[in-house]
N, C-alpha and C positions, 0 to 999 in steps of 0.2 A: 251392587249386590248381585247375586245368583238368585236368578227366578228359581222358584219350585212348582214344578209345571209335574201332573200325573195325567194318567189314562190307562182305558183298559191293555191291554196284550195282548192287542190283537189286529188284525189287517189292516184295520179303518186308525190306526194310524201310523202307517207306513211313515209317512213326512215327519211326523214329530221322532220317530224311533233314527230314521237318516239323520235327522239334523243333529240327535245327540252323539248318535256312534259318532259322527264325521265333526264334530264343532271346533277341536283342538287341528283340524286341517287346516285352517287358513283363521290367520289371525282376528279378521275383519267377521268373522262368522259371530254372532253370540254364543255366549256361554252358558247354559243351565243345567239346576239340577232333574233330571228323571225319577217318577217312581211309577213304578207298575200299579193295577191295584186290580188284581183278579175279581175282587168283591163288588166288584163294578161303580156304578153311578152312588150308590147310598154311603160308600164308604169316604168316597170322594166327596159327598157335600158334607158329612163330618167334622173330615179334616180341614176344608175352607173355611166352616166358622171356630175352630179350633188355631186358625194361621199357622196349620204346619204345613198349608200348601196355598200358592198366590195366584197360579192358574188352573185348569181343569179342561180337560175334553171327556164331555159326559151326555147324557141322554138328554133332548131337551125334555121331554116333559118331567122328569127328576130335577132340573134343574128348575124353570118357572115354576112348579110348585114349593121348592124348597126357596127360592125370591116372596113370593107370595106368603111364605110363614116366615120370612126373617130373616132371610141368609143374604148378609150382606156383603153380596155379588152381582155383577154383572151381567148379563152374554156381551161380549163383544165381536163374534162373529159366528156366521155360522158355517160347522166344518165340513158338513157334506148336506146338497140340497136335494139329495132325496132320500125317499122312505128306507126304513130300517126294515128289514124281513124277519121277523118274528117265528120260527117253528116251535110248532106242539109238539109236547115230546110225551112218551110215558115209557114206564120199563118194558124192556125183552117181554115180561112175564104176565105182561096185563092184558084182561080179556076184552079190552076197549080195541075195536077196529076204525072207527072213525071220530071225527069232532063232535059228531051226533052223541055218540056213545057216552062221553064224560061227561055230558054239562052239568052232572051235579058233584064230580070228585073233587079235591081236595087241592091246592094247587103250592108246587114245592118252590119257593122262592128263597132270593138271597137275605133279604132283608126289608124291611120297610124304607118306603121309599123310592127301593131298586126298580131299575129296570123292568125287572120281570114281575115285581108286586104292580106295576104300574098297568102293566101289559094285560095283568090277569084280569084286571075289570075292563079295560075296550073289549077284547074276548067275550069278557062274561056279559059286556054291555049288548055285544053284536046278540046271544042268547036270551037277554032281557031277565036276566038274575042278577039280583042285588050280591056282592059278598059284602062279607063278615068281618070283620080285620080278627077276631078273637076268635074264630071259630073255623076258617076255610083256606086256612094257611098255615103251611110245614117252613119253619126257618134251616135253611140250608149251608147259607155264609156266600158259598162259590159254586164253581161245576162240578166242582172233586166233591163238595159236599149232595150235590143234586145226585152223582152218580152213587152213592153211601146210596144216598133215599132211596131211588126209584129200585134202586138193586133189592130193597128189604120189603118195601110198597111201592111195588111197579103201576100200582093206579092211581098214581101220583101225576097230574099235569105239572110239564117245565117246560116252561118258554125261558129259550134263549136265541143268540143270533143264528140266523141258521146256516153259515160255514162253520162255526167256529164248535158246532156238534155234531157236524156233516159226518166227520169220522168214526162217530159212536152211532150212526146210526147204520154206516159201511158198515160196521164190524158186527153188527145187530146186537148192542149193549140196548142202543134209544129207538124205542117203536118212533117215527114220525107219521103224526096225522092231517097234518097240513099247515097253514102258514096264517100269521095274523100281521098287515103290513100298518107298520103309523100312519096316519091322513096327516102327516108334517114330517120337514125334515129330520135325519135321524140323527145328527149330535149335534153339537153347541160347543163353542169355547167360548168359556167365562173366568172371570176376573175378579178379585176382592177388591170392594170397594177401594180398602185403604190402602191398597198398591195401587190402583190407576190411579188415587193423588198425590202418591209419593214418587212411581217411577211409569207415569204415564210415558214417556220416551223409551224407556227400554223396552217396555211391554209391544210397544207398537213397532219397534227393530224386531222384535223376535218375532212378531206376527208376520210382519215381513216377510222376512226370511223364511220362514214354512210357508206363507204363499207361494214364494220362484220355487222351492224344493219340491211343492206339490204340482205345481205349470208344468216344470223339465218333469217330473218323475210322471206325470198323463205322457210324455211324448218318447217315453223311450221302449224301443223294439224288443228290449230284454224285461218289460213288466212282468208278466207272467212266469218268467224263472225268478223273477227276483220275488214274488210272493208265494211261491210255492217250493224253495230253498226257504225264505225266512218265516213260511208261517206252516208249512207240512201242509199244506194245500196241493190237491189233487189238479193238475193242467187245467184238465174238464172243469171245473168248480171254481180255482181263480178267472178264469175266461170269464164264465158264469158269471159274478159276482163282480169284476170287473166294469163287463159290459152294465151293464147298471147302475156300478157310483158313479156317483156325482160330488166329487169333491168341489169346495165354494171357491178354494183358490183364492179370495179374497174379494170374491163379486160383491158389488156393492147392494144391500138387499134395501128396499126403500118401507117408510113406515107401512103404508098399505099392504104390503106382502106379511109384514109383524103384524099386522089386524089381524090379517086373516088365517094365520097359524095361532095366534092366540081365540080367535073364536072355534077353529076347530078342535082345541085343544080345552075350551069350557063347554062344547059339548061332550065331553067325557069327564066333565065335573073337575077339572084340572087345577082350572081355574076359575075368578068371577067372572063373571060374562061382562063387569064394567073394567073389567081391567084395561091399561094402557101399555101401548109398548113403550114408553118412554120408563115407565115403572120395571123395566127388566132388563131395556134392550141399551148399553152405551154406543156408540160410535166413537172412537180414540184416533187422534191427530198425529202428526209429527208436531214434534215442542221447538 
């Protein structure tokens, strides 16, 4: 069968987007299907317990929390081992000058669960404000719909990644106030349960195979045109941005290092503080 493998549309997965353009290149390559999913991590754990999709590259703490309520998935590896860069954003038109300024506005997110719902309370936790879920949140869908919002209630906070807004905030569409980073790695590939026991072997070939694609593609001299040809990145800013992931490549992470992102990740109420990594995290063999 063809996996159905999603992730967002954007930089941080250069490797999975190669492996698909290029798969029908050489026979021996796997084969899957792609879906984008602009709506980010919430729409993506949806459709996992839906089985309209088998893998995922998505945020981890979207993901162990949606483990933690039910979602029978996995992590099986993790795809970049460092921090997510988080930017504050509010519209052109908002009287708010710094992060001081909003800590009591409203904050525009894609969805429960998403990324940027997640983000708003580390933020709001660094501030020592409780939010609301019914009361302190604009549902947006995506960035098309964030930019609607902030355009109409520009004193609207939006955290999203911050290249992938970099350009609206060039063009002075998005005031930026500064930046909030994860204390954990910033995404995860995860797995439905009931495909790592039905095609544990394929799942671990195509792991594979985006690990060499992600090794060769850190070592080639034309990175930076190839991220700023395929993603309208600005030189300055994939350099930028570069220089700082950390893709996993396939590094072997040991349970001790899963402690210790799951306990920083229940002090932001994520998780239970008895949680186990064995309760979230697979490790997948060759068969």
């Amino acid at each position: 069968m063809n996996l159905h493998v999603g992730g967002v549309p954007e930089h941080f997965n250069l490797p999975w987007h190669w492996a698909w353009e290029n798969q029908f290149s050489n026979p021996l390559f796997p084969v899957f299907e792609w879906k984008s999913y602009p709506a980010g991590t919430g729409a993506m754990l949806k459709d996992l317990r839906d089985k309209k999709l088998d893998i995922a590259i998505l945020l981890t703490e979207g993901m162990v929390q949606d483990i933690q309520q039910g979602n029978p998935s996995r992590i099986i590896q993790f795809h970049v081992d460092s921090s997510l860069r988080w930017s504050v954003h509010v519209g052109a038109a908002s009287t708010f000058k710094t992060l001081d300024d909003c800590r009591e506005a409203k904050f525009a997110i894609s969805r429960y669960k998403s990324g940027s719902h997640l983000m708003a309370h580390v933020l709001a936790k660094k501030w020592g404000r409780a939010l609301d879920d019914e009361n302190d949140f604009v549902l947006v869908e995506n960035l098309e719909g964030a930019r609607k919002a902030l355009a109409e209630t520009p004193d609207l906070i939006f955290l999203w990644e911050r290249f992938t807004t970099k350009h609206l905030v060039d063009s002075g569409e998005f005031k930026y106030l500064g930046d909030c980073y994860t204390p954990w790695p910033g995404f995860v590939i995860a797995a439905r349960e009931e495909i790592l026991r039905s095609e544990e072997e394929e799942v671990y070939a195509l792991l594979e195979h985006i690990n060499e694609i992600t090794r060769n593609l850190r070592k080639r001299s034309d990175i930076i045109d190839i991220l700023c040809r395929k993603y309208r990145m600005k030189p300055e800013d994939a350099r930028e941005w570069f220089t700082a992931l950390k893709w996993n490549a396939g590094r072997e992470t040991n349970l001790d290092e899963l402690h210790t992102i799951l306990s920083s990740l229940a002090e932001y109420g994520m998780v239970d503080k008895k949680a186990k990594a064995l309760d979230f995290f697979r490790i997948i063999h060759p068969v």
